[in-house]
C-alpha positions in Angstrom: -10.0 -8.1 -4.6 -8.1 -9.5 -2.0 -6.3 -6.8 1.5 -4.9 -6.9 4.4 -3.0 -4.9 6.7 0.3 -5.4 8.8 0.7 -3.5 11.4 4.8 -2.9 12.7 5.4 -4.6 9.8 8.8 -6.3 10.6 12.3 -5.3 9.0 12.3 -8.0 6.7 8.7 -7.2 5.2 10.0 -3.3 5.0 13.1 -4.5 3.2 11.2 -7.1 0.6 8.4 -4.1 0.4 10.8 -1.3 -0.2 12.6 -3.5 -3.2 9.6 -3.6 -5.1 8.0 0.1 -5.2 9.2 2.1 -7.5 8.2 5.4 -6.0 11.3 7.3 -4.2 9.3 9.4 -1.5 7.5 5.7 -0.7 10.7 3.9 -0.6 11.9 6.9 1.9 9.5 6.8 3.9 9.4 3.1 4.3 13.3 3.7 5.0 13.0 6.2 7.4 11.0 4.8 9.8 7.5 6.7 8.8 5.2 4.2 8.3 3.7 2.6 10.9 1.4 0.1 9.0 1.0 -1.1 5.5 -2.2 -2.0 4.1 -1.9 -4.8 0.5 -4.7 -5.0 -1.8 -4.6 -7.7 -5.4 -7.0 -7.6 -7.8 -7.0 -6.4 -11.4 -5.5 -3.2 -12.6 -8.9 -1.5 -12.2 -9.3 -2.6 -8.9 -6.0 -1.9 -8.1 -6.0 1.7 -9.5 -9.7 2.7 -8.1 -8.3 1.6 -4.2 -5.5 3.9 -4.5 -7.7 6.7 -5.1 -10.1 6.2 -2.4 -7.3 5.2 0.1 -5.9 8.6 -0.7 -8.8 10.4 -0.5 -10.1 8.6 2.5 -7.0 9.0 4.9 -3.3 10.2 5.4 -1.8 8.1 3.8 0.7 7.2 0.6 -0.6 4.8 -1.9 1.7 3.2 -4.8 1.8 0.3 -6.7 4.1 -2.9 -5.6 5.6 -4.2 -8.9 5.6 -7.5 -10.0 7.8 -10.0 -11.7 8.0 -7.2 -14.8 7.2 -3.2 -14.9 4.1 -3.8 -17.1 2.8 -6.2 -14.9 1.2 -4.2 -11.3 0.2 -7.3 -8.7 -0.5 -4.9 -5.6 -1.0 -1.7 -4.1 0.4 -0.8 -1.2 -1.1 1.7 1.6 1.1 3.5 4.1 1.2 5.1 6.8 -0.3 5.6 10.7 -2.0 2.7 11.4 -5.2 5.0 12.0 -5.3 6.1 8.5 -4.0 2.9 7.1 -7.0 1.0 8.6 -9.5 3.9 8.1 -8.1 3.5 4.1 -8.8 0.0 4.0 -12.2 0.3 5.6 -12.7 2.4 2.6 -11.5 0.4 0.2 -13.3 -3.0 1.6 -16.9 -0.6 1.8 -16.5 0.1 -1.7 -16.4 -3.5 -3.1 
């Protein structure tokens, strides 16, 4: 699995983000100004689903799946929030592999 993180992720990274989750309170938050960081993670759906519940469990944080070029197919995840928790979730995620 491939992740990284962007930290004060720019406004045009929030804007091509926030176009492709499909979770309202995510897209909000990514609106509002309440995420300070953004971890990515790629890999298979497995992958994919397994670092969204450690990243949740691990830190403070909102994990949701960015959606590819059709709804059945999931490319990323997507972690957000502080960018304590975001990198303390990513940790997590990368320990686990």
């Amino acid at each position: 699995m491939k992740f990284a993180a962007i930290h004060r992720p720019s406004e045009a990274v929030l804007s091509m983000i926030t176009r492709r989750i499909s979770d309202k309170s995510a897209r909000d938050a990514l609106n509002n100004g309440g995420v300070e960081s953004i971890g990515i993670c790629q890999g298979s759906v497995l992958e994919i689903i397994v670092a969204g519940d450690i990243a949740e469990k691990t830190a403070d944080v909102t994990a949701c799946e960015l959606n590819g070029s059709c709804p059945q197919h999931m490319t990323c995840l997507v972690v957000l929030g502080k960018t304590s928790a975001v990198a303390a979730a990513m940790e997590a995620i990368a320990a686990a592999r």
